[in-house]
PDB file of N, CA, C and O in Angstrom:
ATOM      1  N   UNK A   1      69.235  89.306 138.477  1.00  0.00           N
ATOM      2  CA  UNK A   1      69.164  89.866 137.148  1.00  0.00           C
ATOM      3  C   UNK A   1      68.403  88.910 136.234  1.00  0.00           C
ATOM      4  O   UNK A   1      68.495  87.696 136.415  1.00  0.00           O
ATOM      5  N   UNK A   2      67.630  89.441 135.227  1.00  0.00           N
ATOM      6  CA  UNK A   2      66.788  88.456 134.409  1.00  0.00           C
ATOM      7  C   UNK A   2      67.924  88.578 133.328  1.00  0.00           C
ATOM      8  O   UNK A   2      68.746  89.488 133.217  1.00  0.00           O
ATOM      9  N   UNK A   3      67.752  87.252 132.420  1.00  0.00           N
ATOM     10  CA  UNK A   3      67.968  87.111 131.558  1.00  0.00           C
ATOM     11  C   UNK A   3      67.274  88.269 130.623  1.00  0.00           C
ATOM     12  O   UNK A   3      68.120  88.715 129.849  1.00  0.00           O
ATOM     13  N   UNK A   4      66.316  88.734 130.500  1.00  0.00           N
ATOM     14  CA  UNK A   4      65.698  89.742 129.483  1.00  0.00           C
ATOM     15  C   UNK A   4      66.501  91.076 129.933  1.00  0.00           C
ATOM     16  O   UNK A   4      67.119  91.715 129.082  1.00  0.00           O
ATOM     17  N   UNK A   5      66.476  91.532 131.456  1.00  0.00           N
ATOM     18  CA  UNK A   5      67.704  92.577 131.414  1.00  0.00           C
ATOM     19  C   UNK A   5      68.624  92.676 130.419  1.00  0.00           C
ATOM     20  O   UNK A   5      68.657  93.586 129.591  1.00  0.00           O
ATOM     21  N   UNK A   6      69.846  91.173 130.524  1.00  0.00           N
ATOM     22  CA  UNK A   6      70.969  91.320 129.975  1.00  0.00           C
ATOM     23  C   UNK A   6      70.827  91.593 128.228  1.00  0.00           C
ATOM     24  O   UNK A   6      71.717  92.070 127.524  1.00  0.00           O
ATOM     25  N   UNK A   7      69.399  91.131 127.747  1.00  0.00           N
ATOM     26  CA  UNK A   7      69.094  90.993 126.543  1.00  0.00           C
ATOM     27  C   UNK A   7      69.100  92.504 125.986  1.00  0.00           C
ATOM     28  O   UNK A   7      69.585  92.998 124.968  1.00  0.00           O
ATOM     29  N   UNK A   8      68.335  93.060 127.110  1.00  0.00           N
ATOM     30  CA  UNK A   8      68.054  94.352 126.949  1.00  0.00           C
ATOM     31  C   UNK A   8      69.492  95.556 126.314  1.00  0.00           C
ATOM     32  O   UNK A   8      69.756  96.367 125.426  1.00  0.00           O
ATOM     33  N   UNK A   9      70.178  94.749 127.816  1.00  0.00           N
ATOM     34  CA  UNK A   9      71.807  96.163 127.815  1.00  0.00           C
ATOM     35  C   UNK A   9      72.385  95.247 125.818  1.00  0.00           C
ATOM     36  O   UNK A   9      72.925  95.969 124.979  1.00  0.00           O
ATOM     37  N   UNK A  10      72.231  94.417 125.652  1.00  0.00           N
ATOM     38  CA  UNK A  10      72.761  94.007 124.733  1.00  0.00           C
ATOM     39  C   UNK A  10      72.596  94.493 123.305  1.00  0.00           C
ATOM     40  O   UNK A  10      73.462  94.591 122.436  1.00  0.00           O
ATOM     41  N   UNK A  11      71.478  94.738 123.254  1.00  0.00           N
ATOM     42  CA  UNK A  11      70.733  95.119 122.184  1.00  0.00           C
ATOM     43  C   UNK A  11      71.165  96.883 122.186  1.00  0.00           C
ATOM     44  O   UNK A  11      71.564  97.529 121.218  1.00  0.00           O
ATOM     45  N   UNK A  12      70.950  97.345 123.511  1.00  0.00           N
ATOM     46  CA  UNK A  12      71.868  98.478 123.954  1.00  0.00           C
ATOM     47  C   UNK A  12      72.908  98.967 123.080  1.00  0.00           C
ATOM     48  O   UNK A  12      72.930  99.896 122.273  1.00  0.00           O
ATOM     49  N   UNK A  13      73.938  97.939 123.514  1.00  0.00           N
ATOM     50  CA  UNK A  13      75.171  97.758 123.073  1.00  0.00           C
ATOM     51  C   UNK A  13      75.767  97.971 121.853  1.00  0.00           C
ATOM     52  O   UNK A  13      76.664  98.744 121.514  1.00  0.00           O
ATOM     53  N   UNK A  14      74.883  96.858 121.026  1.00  0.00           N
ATOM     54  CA  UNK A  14      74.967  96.758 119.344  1.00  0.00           C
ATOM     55  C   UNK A  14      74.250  98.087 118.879  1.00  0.00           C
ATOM     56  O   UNK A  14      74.967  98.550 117.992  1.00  0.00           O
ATOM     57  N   UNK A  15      73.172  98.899 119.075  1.00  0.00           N
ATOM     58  CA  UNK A  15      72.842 100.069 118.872  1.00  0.00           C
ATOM     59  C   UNK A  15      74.174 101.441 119.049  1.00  0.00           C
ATOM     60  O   UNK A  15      74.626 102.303 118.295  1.00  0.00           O
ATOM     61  N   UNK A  16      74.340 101.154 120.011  1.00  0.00           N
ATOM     62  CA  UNK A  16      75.862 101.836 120.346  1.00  0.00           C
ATOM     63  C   UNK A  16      77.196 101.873 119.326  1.00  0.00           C
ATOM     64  O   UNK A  16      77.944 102.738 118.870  1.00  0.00           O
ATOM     65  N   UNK A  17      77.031 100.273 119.234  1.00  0.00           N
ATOM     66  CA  UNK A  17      78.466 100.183 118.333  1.00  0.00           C
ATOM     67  C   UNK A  17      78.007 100.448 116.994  1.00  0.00           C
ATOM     68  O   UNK A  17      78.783 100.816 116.112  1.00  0.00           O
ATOM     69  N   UNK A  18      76.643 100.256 116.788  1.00  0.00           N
ATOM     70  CA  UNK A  18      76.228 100.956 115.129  1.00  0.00           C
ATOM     71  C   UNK A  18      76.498 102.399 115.155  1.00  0.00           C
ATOM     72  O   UNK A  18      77.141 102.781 114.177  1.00  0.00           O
ATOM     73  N   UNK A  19      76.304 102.951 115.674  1.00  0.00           N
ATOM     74  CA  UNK A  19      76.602 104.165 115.396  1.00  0.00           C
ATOM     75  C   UNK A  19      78.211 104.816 115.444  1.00  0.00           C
ATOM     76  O   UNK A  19      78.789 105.611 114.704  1.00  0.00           O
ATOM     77  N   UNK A  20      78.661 104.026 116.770  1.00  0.00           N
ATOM     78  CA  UNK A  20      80.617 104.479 116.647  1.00  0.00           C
ATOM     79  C   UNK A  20      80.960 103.741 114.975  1.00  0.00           C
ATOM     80  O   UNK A  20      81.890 104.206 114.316  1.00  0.00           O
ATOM     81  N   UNK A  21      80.287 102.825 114.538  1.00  0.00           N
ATOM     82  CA  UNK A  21      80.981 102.189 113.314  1.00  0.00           C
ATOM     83  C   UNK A  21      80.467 103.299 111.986  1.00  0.00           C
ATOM     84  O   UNK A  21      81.097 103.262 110.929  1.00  0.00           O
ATOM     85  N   UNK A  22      79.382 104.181 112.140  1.00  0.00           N
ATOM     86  CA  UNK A  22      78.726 104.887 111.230  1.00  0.00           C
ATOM     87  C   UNK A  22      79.890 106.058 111.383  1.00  0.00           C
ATOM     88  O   UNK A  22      80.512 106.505 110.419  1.00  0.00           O
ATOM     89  N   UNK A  23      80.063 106.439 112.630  1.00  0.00           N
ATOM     90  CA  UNK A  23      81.178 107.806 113.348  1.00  0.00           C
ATOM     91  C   UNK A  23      82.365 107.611 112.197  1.00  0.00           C
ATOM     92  O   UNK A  23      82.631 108.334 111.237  1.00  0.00           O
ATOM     93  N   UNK A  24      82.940 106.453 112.614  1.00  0.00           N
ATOM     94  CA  UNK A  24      83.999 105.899 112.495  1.00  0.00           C
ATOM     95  C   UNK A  24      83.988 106.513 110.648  1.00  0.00           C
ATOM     96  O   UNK A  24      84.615 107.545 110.408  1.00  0.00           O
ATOM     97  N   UNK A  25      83.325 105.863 109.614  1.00  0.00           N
ATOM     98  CA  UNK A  25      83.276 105.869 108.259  1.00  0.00           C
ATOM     99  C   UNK A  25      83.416 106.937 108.200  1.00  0.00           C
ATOM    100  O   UNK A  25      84.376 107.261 107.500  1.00  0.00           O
ATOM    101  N   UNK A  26      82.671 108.014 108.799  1.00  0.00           N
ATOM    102  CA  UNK A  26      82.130 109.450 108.681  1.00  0.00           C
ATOM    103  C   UNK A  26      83.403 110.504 109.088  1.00  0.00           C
ATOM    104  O   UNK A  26      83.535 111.592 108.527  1.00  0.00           O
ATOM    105  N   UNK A  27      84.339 110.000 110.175  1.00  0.00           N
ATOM    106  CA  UNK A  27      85.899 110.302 110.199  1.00  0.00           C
ATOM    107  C   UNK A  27      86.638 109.723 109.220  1.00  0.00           C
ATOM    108  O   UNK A  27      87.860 109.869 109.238  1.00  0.00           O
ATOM    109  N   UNK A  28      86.077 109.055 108.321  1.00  0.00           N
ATOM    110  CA  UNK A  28      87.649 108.450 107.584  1.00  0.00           C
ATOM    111  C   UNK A  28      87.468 109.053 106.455  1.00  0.00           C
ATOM    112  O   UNK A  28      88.469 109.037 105.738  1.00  0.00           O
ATOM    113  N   UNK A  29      86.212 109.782 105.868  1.00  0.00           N
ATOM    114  CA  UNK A  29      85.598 110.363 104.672  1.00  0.00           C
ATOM    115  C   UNK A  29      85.882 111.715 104.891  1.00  0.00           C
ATOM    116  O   UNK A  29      85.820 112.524 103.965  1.00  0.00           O
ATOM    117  N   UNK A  30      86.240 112.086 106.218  1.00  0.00           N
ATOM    118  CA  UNK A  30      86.813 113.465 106.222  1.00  0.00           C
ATOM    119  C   UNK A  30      88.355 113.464 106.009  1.00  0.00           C
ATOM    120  O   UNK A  30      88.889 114.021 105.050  1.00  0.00           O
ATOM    121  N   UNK A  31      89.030 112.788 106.990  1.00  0.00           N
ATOM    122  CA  UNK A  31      90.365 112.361 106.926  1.00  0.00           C
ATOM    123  C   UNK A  31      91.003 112.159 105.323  1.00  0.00           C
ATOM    124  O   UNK A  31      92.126 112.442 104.907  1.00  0.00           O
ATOM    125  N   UNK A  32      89.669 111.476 104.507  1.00  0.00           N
ATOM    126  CA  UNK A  32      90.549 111.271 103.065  1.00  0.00           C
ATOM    127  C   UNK A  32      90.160 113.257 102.274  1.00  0.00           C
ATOM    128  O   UNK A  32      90.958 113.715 101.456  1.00  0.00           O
ATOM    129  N   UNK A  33      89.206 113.897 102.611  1.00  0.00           N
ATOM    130  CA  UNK A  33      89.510 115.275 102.443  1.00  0.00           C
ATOM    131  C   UNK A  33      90.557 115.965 102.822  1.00  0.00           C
ATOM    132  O   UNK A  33      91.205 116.697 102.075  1.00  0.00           O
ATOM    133  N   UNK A  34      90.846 115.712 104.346  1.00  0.00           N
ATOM    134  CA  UNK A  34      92.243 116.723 104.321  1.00  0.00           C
ATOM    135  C   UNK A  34      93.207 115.897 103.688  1.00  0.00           C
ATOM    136  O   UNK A  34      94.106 116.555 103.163  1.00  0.00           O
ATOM    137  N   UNK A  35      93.318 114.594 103.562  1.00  0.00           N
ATOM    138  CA  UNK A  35      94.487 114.391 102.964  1.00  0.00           C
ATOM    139  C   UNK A  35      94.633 114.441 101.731  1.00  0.00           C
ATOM    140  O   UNK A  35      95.626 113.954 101.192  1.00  0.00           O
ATOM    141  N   UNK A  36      93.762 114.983 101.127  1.00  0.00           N
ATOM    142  CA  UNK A  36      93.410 115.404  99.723  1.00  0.00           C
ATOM    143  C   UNK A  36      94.199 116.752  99.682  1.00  0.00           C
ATOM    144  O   UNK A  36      95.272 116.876  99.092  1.00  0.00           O
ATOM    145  N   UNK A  37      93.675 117.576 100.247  1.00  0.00           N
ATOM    146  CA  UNK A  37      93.875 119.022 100.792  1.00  0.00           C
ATOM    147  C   UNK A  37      95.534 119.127 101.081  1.00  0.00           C
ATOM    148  O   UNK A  37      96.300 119.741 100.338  1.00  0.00           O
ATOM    149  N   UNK A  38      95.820 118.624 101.935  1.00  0.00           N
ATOM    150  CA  UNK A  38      97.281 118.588 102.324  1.00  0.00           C
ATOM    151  C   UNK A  38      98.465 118.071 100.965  1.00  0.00           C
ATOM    152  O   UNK A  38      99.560 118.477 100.574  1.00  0.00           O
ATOM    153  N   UNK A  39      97.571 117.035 100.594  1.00  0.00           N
ATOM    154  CA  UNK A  39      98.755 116.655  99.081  1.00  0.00           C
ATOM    155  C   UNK A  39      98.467 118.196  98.322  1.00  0.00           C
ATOM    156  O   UNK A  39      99.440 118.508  97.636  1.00  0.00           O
ATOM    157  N   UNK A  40      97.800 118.814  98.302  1.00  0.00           N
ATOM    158  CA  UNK A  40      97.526 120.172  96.968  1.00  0.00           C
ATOM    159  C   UNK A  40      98.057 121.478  97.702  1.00  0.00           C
ATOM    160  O   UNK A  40      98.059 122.616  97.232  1.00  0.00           O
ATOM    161  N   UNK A  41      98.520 121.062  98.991  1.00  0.00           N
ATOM    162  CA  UNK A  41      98.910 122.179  99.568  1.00  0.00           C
ATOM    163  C   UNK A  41     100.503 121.897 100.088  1.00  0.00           C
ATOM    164  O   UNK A  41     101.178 122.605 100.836  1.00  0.00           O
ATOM    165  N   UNK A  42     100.810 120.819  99.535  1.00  0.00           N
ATOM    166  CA  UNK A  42     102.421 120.370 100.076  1.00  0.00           C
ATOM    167  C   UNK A  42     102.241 120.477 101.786  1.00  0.00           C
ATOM    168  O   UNK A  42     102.872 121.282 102.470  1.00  0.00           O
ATOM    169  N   UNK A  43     101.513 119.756 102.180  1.00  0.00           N
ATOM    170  CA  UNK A  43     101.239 119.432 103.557  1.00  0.00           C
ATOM    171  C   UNK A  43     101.921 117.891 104.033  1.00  0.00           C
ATOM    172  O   UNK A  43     101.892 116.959 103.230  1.00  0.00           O
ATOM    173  N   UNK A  44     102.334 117.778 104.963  1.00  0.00           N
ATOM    174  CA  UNK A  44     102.887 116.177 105.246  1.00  0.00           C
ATOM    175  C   UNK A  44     101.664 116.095 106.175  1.00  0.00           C
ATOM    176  O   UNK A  44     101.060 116.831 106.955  1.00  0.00           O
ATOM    177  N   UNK A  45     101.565 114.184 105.464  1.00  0.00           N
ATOM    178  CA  UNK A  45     100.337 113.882 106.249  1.00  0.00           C
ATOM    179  C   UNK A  45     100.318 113.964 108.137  1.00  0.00           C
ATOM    180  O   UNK A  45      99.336 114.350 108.770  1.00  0.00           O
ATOM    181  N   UNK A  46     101.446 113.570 108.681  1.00  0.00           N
ATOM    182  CA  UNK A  46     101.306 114.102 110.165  1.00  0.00           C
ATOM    183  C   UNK A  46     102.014 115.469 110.688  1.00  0.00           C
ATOM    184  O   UNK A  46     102.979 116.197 110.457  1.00  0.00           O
ATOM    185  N   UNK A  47     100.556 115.290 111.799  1.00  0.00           N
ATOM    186  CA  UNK A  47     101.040 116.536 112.317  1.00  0.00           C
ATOM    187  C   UNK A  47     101.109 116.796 113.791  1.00  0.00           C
ATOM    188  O   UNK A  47     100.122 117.269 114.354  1.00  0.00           O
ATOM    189  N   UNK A  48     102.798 116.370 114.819  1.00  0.00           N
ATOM    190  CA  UNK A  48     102.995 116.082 115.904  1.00  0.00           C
ATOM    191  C   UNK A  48     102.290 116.857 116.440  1.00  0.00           C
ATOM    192  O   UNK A  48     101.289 116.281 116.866  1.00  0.00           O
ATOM    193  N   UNK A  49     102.294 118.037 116.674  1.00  0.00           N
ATOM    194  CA  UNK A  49     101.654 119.026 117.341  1.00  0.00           C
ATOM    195  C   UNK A  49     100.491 119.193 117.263  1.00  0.00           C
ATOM    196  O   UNK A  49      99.978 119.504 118.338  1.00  0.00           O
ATOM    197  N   UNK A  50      99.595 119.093 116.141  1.00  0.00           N
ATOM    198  CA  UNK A  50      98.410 118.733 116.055  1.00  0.00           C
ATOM    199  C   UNK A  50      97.861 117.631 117.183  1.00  0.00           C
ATOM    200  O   UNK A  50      97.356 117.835 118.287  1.00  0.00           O
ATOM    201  N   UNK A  51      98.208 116.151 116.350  1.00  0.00           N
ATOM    202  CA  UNK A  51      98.145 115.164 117.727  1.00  0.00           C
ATOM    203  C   UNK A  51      98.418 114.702 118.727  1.00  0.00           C
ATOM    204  O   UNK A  51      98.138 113.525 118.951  1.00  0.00           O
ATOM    205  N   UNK A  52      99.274 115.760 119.972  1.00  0.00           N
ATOM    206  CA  UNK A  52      99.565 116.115 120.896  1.00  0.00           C
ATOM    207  C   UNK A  52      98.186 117.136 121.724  1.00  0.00           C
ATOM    208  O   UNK A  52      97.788 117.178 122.889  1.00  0.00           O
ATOM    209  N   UNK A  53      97.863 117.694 120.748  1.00  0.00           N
ATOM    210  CA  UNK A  53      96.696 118.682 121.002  1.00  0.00           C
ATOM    211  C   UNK A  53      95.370 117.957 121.383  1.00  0.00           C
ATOM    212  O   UNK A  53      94.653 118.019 122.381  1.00  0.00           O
ATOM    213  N   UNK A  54      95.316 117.331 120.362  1.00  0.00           N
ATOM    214  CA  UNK A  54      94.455 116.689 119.924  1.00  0.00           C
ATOM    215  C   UNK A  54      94.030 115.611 121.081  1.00  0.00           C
ATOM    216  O   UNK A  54      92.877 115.379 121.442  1.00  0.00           O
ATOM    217  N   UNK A  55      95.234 115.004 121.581  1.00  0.00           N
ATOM    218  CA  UNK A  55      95.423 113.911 122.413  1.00  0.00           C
ATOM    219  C   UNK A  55      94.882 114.622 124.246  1.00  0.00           C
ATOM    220  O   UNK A  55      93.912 114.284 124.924  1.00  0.00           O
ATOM    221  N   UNK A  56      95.567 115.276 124.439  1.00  0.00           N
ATOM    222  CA  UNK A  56      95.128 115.898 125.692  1.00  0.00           C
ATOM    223  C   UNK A  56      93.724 116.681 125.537  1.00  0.00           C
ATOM    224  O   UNK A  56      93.303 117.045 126.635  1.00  0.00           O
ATOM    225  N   UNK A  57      93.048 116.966 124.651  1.00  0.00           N
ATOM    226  CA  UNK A  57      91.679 117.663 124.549  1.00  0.00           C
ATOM    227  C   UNK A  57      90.734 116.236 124.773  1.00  0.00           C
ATOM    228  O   UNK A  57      89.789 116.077 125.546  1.00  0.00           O
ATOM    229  N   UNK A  58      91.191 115.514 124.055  1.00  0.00           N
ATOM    230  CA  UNK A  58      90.340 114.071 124.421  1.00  0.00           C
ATOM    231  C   UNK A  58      90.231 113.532 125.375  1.00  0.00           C
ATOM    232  O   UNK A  58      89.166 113.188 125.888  1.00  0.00           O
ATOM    233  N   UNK A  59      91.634 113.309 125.911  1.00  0.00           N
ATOM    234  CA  UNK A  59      91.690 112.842 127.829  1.00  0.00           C
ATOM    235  C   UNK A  59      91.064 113.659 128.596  1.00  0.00           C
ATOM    236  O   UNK A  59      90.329 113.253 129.496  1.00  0.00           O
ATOM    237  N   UNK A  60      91.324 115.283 128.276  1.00  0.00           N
ATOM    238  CA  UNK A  60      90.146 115.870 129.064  1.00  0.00           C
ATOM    239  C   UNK A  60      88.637 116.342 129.231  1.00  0.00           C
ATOM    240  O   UNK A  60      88.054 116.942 130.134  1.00  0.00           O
ATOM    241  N   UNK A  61      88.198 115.781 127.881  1.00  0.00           N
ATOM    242  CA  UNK A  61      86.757 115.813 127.531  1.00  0.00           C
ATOM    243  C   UNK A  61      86.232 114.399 128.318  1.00  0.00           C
ATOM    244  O   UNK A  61      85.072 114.336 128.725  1.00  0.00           O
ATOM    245  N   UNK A  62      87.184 113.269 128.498  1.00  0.00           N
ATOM    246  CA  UNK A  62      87.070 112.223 128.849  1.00  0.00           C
ATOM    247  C   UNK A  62      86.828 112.087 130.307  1.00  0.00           C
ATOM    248  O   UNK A  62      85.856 111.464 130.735  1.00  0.00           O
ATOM    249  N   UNK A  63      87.427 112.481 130.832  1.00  0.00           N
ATOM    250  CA  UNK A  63      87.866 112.710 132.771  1.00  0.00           C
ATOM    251  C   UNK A  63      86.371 112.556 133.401  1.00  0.00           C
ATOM    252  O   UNK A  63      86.079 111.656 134.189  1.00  0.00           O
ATOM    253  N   UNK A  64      85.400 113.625 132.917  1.00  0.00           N
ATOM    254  CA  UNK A  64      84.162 114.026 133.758  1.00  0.00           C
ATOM    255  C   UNK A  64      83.409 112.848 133.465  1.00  0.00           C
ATOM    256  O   UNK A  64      82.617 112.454 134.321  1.00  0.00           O
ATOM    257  N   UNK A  65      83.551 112.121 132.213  1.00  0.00           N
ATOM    258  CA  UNK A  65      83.081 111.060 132.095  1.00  0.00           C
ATOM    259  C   UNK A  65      83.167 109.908 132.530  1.00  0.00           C
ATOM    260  O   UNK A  65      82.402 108.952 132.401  1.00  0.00           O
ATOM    261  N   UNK A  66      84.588 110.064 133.309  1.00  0.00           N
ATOM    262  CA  UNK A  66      84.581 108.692 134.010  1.00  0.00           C
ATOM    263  C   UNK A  66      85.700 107.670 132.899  1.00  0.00           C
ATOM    264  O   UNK A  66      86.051 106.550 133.269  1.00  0.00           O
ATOM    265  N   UNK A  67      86.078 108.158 131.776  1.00  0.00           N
ATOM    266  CA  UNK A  67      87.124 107.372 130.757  1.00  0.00           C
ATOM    267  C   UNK A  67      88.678 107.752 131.157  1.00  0.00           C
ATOM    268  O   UNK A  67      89.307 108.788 131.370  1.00  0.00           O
ATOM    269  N   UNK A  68      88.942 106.355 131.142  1.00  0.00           N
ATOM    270  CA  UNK A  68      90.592 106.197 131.460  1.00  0.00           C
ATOM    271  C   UNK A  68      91.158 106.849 130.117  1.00  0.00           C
ATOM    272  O   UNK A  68      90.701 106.723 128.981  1.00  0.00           O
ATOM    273  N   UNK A  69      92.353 107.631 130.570  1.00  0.00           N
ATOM    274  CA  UNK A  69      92.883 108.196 129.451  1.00  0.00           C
ATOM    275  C   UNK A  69      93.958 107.640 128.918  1.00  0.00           C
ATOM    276  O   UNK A  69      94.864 108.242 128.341  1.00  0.00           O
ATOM    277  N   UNK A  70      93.832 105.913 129.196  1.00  0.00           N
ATOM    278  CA  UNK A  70      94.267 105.206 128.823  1.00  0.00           C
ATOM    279  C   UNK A  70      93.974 104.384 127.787  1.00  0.00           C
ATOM    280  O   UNK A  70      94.723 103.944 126.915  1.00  0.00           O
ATOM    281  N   UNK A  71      92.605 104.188 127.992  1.00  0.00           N
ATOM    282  CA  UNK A  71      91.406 103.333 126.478  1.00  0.00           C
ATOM    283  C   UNK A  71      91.486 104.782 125.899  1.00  0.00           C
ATOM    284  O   UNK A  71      91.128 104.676 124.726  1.00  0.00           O
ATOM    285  N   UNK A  72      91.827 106.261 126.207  1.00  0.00           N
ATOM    286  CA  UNK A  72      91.510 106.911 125.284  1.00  0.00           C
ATOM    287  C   UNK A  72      92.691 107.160 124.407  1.00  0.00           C
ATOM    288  O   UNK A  72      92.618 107.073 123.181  1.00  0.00           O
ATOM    289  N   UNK A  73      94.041 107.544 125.206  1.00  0.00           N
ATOM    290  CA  UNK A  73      95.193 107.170 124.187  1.00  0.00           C
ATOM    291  C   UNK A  73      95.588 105.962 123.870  1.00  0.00           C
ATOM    292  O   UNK A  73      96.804 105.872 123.705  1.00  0.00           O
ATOM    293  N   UNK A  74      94.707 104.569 123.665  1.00  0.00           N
ATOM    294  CA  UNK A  74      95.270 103.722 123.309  1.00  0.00           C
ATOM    295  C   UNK A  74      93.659 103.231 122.005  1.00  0.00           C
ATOM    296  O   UNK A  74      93.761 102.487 121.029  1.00  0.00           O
ATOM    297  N   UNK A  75      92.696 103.767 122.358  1.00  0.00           N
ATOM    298  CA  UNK A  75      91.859 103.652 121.345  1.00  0.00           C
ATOM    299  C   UNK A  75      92.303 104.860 119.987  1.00  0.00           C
ATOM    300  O   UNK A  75      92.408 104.408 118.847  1.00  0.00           O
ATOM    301  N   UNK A  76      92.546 106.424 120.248  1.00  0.00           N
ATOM    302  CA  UNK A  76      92.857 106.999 119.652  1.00  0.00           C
ATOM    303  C   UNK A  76      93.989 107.023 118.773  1.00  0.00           C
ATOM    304  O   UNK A  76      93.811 107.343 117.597  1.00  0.00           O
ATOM    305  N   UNK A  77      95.661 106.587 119.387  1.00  0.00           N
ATOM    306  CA  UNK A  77      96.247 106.084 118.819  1.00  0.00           C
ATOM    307  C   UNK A  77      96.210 105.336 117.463  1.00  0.00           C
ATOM    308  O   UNK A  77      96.842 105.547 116.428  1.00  0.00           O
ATOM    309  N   UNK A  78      95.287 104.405 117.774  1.00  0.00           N
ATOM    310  CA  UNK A  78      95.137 103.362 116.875  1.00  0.00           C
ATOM    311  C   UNK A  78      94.238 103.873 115.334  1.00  0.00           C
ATOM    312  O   UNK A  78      94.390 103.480 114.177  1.00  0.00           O
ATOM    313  N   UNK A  79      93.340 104.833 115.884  1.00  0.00           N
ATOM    314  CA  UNK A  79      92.856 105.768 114.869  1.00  0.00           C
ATOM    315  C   UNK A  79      93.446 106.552 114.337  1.00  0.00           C
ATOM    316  O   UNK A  79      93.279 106.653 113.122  1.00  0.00           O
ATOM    317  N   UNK A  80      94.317 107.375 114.969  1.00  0.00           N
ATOM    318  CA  UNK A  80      95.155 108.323 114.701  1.00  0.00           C
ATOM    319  C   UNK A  80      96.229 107.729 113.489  1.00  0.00           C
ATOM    320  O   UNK A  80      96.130 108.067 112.309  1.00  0.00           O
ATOM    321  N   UNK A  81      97.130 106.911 113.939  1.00  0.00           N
ATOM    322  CA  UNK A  81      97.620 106.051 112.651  1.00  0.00           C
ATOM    323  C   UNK A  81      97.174 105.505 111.658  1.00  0.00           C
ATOM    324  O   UNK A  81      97.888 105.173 110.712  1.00  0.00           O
ATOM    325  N   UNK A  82      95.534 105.268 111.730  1.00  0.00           N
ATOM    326  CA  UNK A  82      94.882 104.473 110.576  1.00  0.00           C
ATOM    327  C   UNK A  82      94.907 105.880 109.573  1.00  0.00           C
ATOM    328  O   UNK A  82      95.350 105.843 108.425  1.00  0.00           O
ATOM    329  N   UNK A  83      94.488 106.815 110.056  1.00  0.00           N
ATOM    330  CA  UNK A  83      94.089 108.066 109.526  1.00  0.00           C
ATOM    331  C   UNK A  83      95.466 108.494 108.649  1.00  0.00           C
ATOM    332  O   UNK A  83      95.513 108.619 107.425  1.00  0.00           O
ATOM    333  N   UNK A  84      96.312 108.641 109.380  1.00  0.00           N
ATOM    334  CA  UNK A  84      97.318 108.820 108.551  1.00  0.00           C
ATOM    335  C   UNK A  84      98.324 107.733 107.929  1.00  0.00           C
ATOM    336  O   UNK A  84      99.472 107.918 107.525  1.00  0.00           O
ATOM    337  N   UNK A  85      97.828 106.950 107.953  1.00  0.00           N
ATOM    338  CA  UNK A  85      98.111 106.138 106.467  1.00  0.00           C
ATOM    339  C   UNK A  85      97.344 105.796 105.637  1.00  0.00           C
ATOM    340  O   UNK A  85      97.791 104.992 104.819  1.00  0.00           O
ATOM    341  N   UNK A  86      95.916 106.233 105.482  1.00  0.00           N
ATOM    342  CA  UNK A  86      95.225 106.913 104.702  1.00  0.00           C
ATOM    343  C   UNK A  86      95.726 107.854 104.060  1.00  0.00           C
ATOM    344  O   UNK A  86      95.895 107.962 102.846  1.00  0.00           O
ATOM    345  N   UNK A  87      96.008 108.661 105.025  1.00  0.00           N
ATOM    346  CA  UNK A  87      96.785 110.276 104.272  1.00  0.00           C
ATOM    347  C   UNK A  87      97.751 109.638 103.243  1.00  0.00           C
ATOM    348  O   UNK A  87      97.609 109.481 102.030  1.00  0.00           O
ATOM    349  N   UNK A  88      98.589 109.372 103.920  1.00  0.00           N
ATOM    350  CA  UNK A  88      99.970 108.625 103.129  1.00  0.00           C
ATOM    351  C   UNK A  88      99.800 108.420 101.817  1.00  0.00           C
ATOM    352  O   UNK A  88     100.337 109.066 100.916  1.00  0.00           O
ATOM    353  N   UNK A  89      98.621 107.001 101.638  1.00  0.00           N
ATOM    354  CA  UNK A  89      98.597 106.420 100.418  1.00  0.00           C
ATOM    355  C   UNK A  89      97.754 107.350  99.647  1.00  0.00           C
ATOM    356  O   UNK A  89      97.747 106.935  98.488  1.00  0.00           O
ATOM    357  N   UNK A  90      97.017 108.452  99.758  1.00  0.00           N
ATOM    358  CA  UNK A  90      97.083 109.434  98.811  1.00  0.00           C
ATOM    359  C   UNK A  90      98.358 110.434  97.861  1.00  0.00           C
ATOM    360  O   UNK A  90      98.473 111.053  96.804  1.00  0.00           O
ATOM    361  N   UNK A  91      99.008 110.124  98.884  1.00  0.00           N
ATOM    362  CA  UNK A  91     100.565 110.754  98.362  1.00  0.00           C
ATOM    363  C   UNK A  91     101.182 109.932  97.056  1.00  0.00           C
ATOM    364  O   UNK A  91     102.268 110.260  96.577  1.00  0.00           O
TER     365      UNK A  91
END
């Protein structure tokens, strides 16, 4: 392997994570809409059944790809709670 390879996947990489970090903003700017929405509609910010749904549609969009649905309920998770305590502190 050359050193310019690894340079290559790297640069890769950071292109990659610019954009999950652009994703990322672009979910939390929606997330503060519904939780906008939900305070004017007497909505509680979680919703089990929702993210139960939510959770198995991801593991299985994930599968063909080759993603453990383990980085996926344990990456999602972690979003999933940020999101709704977002919600929250609109309340």
């Amino acid at each position: 392997m050359k050193n310019n390879d690894l340079d290559n996947w790297r640069r890769e990489i950071d292109s990659i994570d610019d954009q999950i970090i652009k994703l990322l903003a672009q979910r939390i700017e929606t997330i503060k809409k519904i939780g906008r929405y939900k305070l004017q509609n007497n909505i509680p910010p979680r919703d089990d059944k929702r993210w139960h749904d939510l959770l198995q549609s991801l593991t299985a969009k994930g599968k063909p790809l080759n993603l453990s649905s383990s980085l996926i309920k344990t990456l999602y998770t972690q979003i999933h709670e940020h999101s709704v305590s977002i919600q929250k502190k609109l309340q």
